[in-house]
N, C-alpha and C positions, 0 to 999 in steps of 0.2 A: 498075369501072374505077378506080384508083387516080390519085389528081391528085400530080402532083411538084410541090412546091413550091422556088422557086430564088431566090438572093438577088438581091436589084435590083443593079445594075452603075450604081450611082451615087458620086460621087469620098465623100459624105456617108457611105456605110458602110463600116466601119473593122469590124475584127477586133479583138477582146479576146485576149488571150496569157494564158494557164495559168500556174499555177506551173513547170511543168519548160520553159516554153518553146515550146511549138506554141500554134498558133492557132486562136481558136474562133470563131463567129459571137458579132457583139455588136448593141448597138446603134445608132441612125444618131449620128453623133458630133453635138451644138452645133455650128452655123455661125462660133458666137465664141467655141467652146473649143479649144483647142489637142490635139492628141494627146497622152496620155499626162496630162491632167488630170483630176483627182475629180470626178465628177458633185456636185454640192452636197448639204446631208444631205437627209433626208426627214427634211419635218415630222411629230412625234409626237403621238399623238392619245389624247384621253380619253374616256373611254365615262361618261355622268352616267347611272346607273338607280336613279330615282325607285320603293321599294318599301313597300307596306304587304299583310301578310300577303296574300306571291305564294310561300309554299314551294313551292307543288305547280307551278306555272310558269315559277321558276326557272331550273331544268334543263335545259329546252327553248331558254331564251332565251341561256343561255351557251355551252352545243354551238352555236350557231349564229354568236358573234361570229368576227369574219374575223380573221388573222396581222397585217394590218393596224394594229390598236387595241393599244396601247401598254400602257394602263393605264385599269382598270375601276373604277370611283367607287360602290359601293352606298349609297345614303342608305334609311336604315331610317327608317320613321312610326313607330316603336314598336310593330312588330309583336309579335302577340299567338300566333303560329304559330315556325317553324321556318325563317323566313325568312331570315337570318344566317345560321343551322348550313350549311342548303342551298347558300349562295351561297360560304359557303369552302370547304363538302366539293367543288362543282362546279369552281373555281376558287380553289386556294389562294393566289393572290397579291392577288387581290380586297382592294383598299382598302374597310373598312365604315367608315364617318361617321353618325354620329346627327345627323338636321337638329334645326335650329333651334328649330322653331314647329309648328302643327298647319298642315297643307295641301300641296298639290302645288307651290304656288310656295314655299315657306321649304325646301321638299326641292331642289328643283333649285339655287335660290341659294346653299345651302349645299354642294351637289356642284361648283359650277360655283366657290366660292371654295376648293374645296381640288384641283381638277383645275391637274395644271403640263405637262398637251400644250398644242401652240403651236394645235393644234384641238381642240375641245371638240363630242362628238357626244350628244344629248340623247335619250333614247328609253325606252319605256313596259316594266314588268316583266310583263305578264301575257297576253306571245307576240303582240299586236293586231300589231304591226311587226316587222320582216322583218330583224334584221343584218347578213343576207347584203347588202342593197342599200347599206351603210353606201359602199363605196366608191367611187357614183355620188357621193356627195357629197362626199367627199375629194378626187374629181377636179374641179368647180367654184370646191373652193377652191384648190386645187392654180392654178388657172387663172385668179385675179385675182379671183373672187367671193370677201365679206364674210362673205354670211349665206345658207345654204343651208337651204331649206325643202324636203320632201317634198306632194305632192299629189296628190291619189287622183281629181281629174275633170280630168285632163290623159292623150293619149294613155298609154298603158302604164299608167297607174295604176288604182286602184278600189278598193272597199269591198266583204266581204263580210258587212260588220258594222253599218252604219248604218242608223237606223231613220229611217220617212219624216220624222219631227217633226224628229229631229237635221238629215237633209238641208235641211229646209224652213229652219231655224233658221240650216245655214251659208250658205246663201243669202241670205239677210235680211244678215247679220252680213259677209258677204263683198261683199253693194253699197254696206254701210256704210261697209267700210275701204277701199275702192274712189272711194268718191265722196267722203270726209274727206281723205283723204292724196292722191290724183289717181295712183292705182295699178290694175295692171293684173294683181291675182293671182287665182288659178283658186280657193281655196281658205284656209279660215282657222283654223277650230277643229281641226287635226290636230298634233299635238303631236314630229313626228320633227322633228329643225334639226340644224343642225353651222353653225357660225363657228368666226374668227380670236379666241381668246381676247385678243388684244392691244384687240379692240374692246367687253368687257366692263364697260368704265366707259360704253363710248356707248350700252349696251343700258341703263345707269340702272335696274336691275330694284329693283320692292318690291313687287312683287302675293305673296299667301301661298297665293294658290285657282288653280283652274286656267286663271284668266286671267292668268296670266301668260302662256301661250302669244303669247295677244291682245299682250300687253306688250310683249314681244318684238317682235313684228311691226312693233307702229308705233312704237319707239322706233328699231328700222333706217331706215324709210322718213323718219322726222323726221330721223335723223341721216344721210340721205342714203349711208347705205352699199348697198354693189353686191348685188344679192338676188338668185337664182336659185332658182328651183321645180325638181325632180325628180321623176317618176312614183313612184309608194310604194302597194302592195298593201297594204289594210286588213284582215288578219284576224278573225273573231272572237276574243274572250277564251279563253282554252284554259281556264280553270276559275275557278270563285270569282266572284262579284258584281263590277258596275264602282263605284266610287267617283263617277260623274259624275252629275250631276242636272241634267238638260236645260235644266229653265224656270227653274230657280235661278241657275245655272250660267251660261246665255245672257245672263239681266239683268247679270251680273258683268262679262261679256263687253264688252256694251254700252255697261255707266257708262266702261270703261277706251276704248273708242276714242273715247267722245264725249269726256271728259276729258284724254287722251291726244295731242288733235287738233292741228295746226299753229293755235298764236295762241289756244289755248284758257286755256294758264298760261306765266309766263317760262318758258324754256327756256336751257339753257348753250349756245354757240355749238357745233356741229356741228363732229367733226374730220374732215377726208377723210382717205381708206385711201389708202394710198402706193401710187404708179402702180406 
């Protein structure tokens, strides 16, 4: 049985006019726009992906980015593979950037100072995260949220890729940033975000490893910007070794939130995000 669907008979929905003149279904008009005014633009968004010889996972990661994302940021580690060739064959307009430094934080900071979307989306080369869900996060910021995290032990979300040590590890590291900053996040060491690049100076980023992630987090929470979690499927790595070292990797983690903490070092007065 087939369901007809009918427009609401409400004064709020308005018809959009074609070019020759008839009339089509639009959308509900602004309570405080006037007919026949331009919706405001849509904010433009940048895709930061952090790579160190991901040729062969490349290709899976870019069929996957949504119409959405504006503009693609590759920062290359100085890969030792075909990771560049792949990333313009897949995408010829692919901005490539050589970071800075050696590490996954001097890679991001370096994508994030040459990204010019008014949102900046942060995500891993080697297939672990999903593209496709980019636009759950677009829409929190879209709707007054700062800093959009993904997390994988919140309804909808999960891991098909974390090992018990790592789980045990975010747990540790997630009552840590929980009971230093008096927050209430599900989740810590997962590396997908999306903010307002206008709050990029309040993120204060210099970690070079992959605690910057950690950095991030609790430079928001100190700068008191608006933070939202969204569910985010954890895939395994589609090919090639990971770069992360758990025990190593965690202690790094640790020094930055114990360090990091409210009243631990001066800090610059906090800006609020315009209502």
């Amino acid at each position: 049985m087939k369901i007809k669907h009918h427009l609401p008979e409400h004064p709020s929905f308005v018809t959009q006019t074609d070019g020759d003149g008839s009339a089509s279904p639009g959308r509900a008009a602004h309570p405080l726009r006037r007919a026949g005014d331009r919706p405001p633009p849509r904010a433009t968004v940048s895709l930061v992906v952090p790579a160190r010889n991901e040729a062969r996972n490349i290709p899976w990661v870019f069929e996957q980015i949504p119409d959405c994302v504006d503009e693609v940021i590759l920062v290359d580690g100085d890969s030792v593979d075909s990771t560049v060739h792949m990333a313009t064959r897949c995408l010829p307009t692919v901005r490539h950037v050589e970071q800075s430094g050696p590490g996954k934080g001097n890679a991001l900071r370096t994508g994030f100072l040459s990204a010019t979307g008014d949102y900046i989306v942060m995500i891993d080369a080697d297939g672990s995260m999903l593209p496709a869900e980019i636009p759950h996060y677009l829409h929190f910021l879209d709707h007054g949220f700062d800093f959009v995290k993904g997390s994988r032990f919140i309804a909808g979300g999960g891991s098909l890729d974390i090992t018990p040590i790592r789980r045990l590890g975010n747990l540790v590291l997630l009552a840590a940033v929980n009971h230093l900053y008096d927050a209430k996040l599900t989740d810590l060491c997962y590396g997908f975000c999306a903010f307002r690049r206008d709050f990029l100076d309040d993120l204060d980023l210099h970690s070079s490893g992959f605690e910057i992630e950690t950095e991030m987090i609790a430079h928001a929470l100190r700068s008191g910007l608006r933070i939202a979690e969204v569910p985010s499927l954890e895939l395994p790595r589609r090919s090639g070794h990971s770069h992360l070292h758990a025990i190593s990797d965690g202690r790094r983690v640790l020094r930055t939130l114990l360090s990091e903490r409210p009243g631990a070092r001066s800090a610059a007065p906090a800006r609020r995000s315009p209502a």
